[in-house]
LOTOR-891546 format. One record per residue: residue in three letters; x, y, z of N, C-alpha, C, O in turn. Coordinates in steps of 0.02 Angstrom, whole numbers. Each point is the difference from the previous one (the first is absolute). Example, Ala and Ser with C-alpha at 12.3 -4.5 7.8 and 13.67 -1.06 7.14 Angstrom:
BEGIN
R    r     n_X     n_Y     n_Z    ca_X    ca_Y    ca_Z     c_X     c_Y     c_Z     o_X     o_Y     o_Z
R  ALA     660    -284     390     -45      59       0      45      60       0      52      -1      33
R  SER     -70      54     -69      42      59       3     -39      55      37      25      55       8
END
This chain:
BEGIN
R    r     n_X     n_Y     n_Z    ca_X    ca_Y    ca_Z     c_X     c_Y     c_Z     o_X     o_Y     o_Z
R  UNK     659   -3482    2673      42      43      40      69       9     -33      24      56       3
R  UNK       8    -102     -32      71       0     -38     -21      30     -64      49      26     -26
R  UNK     -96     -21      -4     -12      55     -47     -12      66      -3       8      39     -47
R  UNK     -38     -26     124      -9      66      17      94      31      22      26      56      -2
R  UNK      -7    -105      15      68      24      28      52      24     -62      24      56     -11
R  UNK     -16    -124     -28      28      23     -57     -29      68     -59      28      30     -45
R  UNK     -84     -28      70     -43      73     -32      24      58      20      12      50     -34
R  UNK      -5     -61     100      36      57      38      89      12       1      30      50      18
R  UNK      -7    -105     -40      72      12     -30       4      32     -52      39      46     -12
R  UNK     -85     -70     -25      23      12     -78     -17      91       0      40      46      -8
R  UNK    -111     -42      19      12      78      10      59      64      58      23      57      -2
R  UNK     -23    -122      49      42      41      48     101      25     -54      45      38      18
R  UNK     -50     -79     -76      46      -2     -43     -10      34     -55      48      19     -34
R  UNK    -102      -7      20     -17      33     -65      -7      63       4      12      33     -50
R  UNK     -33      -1     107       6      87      31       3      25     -13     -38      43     -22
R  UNK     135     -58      25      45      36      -2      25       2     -73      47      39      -9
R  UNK     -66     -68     -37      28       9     -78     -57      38     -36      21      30     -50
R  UNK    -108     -20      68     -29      24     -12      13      95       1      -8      42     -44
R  UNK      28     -39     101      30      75      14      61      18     -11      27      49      27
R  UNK      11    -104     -84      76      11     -23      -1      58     -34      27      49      25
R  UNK     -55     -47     -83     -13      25     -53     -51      70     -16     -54     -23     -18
R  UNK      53      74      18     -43      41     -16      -3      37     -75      24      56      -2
R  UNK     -47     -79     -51      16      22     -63     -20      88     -23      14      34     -49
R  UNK     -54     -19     112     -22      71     -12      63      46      46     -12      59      12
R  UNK      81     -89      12      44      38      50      48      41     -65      17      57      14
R  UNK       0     -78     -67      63      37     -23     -63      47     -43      28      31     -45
R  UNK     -86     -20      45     -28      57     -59      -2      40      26      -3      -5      62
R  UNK       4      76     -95      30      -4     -75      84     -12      -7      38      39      28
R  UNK     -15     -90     -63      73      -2     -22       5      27     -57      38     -39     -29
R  UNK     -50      80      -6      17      62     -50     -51      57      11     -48     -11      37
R  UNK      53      64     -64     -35      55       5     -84     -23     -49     -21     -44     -38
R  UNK      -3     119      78     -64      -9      -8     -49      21     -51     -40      27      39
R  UNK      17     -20     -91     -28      64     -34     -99      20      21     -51     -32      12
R  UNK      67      80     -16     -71      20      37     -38      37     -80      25      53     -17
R  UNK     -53     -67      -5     -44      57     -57     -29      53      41      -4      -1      61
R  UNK     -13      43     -94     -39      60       7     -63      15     -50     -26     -38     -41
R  UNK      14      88      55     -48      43     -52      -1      72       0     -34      41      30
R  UNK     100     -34     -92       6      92     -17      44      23      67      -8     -19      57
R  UNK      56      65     -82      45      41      31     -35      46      38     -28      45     -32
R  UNK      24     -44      88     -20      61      29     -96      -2      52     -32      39      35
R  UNK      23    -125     -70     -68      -2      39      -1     -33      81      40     -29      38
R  UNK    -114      52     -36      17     -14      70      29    -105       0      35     -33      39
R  UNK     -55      24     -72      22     -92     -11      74      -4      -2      22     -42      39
R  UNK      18      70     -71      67      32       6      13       6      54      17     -49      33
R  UNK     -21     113      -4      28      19      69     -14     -83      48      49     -27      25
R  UNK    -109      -1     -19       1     -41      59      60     -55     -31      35     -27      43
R  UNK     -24      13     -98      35     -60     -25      68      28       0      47     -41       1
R  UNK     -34     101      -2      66       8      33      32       4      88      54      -8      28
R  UNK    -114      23     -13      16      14      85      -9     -85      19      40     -17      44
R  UNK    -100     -58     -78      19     -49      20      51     -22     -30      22     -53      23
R  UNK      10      78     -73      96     -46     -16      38      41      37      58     -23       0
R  UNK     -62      77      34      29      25      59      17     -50      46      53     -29      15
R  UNK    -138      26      12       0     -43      53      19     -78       9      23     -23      52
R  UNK     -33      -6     -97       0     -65     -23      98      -8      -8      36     -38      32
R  UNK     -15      88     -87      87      -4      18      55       3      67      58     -20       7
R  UNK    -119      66      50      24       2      63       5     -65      32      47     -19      34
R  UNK    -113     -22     -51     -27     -81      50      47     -51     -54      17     -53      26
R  UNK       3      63     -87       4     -83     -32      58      24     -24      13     -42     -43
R  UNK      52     101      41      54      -1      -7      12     -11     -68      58     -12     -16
R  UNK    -106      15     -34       5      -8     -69     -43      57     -30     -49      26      27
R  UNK      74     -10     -88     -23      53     -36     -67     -10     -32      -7     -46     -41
R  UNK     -32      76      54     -65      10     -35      -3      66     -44       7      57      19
R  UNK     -19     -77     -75       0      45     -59    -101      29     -14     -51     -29      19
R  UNK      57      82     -50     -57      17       7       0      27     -95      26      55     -12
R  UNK     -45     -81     -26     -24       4     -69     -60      39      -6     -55     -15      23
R  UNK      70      62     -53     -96      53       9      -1      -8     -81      48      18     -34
R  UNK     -91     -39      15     -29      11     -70     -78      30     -23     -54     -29      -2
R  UNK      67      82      -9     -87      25     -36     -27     -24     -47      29     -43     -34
R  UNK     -82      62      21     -50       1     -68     -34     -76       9      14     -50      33
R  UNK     -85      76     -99     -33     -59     -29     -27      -1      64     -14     -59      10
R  UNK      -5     106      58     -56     -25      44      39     -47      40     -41     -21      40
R  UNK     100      -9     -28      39     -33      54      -1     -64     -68      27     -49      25
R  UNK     -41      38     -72      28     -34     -49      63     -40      -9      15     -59       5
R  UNK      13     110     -19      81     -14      -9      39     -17      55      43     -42     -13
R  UNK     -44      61      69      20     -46      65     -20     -49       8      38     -40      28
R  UNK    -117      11     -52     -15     -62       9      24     -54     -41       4     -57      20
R  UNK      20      84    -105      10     -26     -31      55     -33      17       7     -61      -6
R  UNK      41     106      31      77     -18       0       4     -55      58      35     -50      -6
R  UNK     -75      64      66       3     -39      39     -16     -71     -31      36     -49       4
R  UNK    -108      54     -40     -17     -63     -35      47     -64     -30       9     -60      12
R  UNK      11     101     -48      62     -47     -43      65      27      23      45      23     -35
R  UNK     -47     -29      98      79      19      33      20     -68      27     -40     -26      40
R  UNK      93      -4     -55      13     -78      21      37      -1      53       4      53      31
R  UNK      23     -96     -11      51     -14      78      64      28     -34      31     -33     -41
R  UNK     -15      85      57      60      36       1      40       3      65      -8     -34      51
R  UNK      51      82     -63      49       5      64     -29      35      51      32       2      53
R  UNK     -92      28     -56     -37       1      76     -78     -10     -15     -35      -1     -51
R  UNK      27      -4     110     -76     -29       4     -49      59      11       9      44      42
R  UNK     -57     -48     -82     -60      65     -37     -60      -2      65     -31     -52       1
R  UNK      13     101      51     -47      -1      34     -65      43     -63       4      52     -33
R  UNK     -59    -108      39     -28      20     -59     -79      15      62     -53      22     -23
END
C-alpha cells in the first residue's frame, strides 16, 4: 500500500514537467522553402497558393523555388544534397 501511494506521488509530480515542454511549439523558427516543378505547372500554382496559406497560419515566410527539366531531376537533385541551411527544405 505505501508503494502504491508513493507511485501515485511520484507521478502526481511528474505531470506537470511532462507537459512543460513542447519541442514542436516554436516551428517553423525561420522561413520555409517549398520546391516545385517548372514555372507555370499545375505543381507550381498549388505550391504557391500552400506558401500562401501556410505564411497566413505560421507567420513565417515560405519560399517557393520552381525548378524545371531532366523530368523533375534537377529539383530532386538539389533537394538531395541540400544540407541544413537557414531554412528548412519541405521535400
Amino acid at each position: 500500500m505505501k508503494a502504491l501511494a508513493s507511485l501515485a506521488a511520484v507521478l502526481a509530480l511528474a505531470a506537470p514537467l511532462a507537459h512543460g515542454q513542447d519541442p514542436a511549439a516554436g516551428f517553423p523558427s525561420r522561413p520555409v522553402r517549398i520546391f516545385g516543378q517548372g514555372t507555370g505547372s499545375t505543381a507550381d500554382y498549388l505550391s504557391r497558393y500552400l506558401s500562401q496559406r501556410l505564411h497566413e497560419r505560421w507567420g513565417q515566410p515560405v519560399i517557393v523555388d520552381s525548378r524545371s527539366g531532366a523530368g523533375g531531376t534537377i529539383p530532386t537533385d538539389v533537394v538531395a544534397k541540400s544540407t541544413r541551411g537557414p531554412c528548412p527544405t519541405i521535400r
